[in-house]
N, C-alpha and C positions, 0 to 999 in steps of 0.2 A: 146057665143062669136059672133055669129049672128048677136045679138040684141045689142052687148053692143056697145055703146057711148061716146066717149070724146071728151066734147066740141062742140056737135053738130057732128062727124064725125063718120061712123060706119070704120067696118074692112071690107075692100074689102074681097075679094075671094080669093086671092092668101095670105094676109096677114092672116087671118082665118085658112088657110091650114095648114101654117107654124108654127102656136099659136099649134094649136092639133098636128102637128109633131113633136114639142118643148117638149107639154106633154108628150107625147108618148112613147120618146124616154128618157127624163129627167127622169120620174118615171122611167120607167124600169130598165135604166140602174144604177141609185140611190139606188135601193131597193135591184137587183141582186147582184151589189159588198157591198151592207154591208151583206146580209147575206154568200155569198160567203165567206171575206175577215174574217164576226166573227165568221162563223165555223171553221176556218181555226183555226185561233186565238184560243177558244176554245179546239180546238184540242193536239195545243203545250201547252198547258196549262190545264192538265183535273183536276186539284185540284179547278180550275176554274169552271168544271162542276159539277164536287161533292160540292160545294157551293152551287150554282143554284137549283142544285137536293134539298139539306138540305133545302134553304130559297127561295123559289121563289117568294118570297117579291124582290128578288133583281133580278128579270128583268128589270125593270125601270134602275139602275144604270149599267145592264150589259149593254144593247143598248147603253148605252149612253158611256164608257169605250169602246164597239168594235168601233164606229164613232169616237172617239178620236183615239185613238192604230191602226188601221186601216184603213181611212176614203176611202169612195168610191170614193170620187173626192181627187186628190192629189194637183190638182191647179189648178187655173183660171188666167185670160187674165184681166187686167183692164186699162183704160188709166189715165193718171191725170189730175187731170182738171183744176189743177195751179201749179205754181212750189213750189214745197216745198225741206227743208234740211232733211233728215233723214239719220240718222246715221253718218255723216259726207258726204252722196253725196247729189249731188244735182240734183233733178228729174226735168224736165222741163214741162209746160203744153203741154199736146196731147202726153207724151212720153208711149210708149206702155209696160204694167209691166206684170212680173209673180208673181202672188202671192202662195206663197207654202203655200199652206193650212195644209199638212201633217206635216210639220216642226212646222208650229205653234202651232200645237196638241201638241209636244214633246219637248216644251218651258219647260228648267226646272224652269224659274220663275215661271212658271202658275200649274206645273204637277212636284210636287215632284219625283223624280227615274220615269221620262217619259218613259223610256225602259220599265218598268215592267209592265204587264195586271193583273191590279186588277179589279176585278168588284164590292170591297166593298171601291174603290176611292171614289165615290160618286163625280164624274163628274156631272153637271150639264149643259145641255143646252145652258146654257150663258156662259159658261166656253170655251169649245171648237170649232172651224168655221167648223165641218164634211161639214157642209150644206151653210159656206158664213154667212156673216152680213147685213145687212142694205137691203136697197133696192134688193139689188141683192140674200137677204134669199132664196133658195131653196124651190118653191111652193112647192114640192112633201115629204117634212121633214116630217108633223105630219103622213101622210100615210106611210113613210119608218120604221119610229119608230114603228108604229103600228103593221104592217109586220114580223119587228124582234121581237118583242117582243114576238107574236103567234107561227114563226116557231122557236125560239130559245128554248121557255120553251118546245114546243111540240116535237120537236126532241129528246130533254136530258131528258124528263120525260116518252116518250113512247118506247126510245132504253135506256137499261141498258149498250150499248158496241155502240161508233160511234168509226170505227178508217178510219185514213186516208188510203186509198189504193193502193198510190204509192209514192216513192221516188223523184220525179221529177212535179217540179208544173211548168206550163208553163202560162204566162201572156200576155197579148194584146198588142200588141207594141201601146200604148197610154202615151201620154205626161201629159193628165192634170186628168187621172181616173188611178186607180188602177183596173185592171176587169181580173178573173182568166179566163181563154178559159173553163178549166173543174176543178169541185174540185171531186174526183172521194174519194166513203168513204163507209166503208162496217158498215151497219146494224145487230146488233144481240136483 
């Protein structure tokens, strides 16, 4: 980040700072609530893990089912950048949007019975926005995927017993993440 260049201009010092505090923070907190939110997931669902256990062929499409069913970011902030008609309002340019990214997961045009955690959906990638579209994609995605996919198979295939350890789950007062404070879970 140092070194890089657009258009002849590099990244000051304080802009540099802010690029690695972006990373920092983005990965971390990206990586923690998917694995957080799909052991969780996992959890109310252990026909789910005896699946996994039977085919661990089917990690690919588990990650990708908990960032649907679950996603770590629940919404983002975008502005518009002209005015358009959607859905019958009318947005204006520079008007400031939420976009629910969690609701989109649970689109039943896109996600047959969206309630339901399957992980032999066969969700794909381009299917779901866990991680945002376009420009705005999620630098930190093919590492979070990566992430879950090592400690999901490695938790269900090294514990024959995860259960959850308490009655009461407590979450971050956050607006645009889903992030559990503790998922507490006992090992056998």
């Amino acid at each position: 980040m140092v070194h890089a260049a657009h258009q002849g201009d590099f990244l000051n010092e304080d802009e540099a700072v802010a690029t690695a505090v972006l990373l920092m923070i983005a990965g971390h907190e990206t990586t923690s609530n998917l694995l957080a939110n799909g052991v969780l997931a996992f959890l109310h669902h252990p026909e789910q893990i005896d699946l996994l256990r039977r085919d661990p062929n089917l990690i690919t499409p588990a990650v990708e089912e908990c960032l649907r069913y679950d996603p770590p970011l629940t919404a983002t902030v975008r502005w518009a950048k002209e005015h358009i008609a959607l859905e019958g309002r009318r947005i204006t340019a520079g008007e400031k949007l939420l976009l629910v990214l969690a609701a989109a997961n649970r689109d039943p045009a896109q996600f047959p019975d969206p309630d339901r955690f399957d992980i032999t959906r066969g969700v794909t990638p381009q299917q779901h926005v866990a991680f945002a579209v376009g420009m705005h994609y999620c630098l930190g995605a093919a590492l979070a995927r990566q992430e879950g996919a090592v400690a999901f198979s490695t938790l269900f295939q090294r514990f024959r017993t995860v259960q959850l350890a308490t009655d009461t789950l407590v979450y971050k007062p956050m607006v645009i993440a889903r992030a559990l404070e503790r998922l507490p879970v006992v090992f056998t």
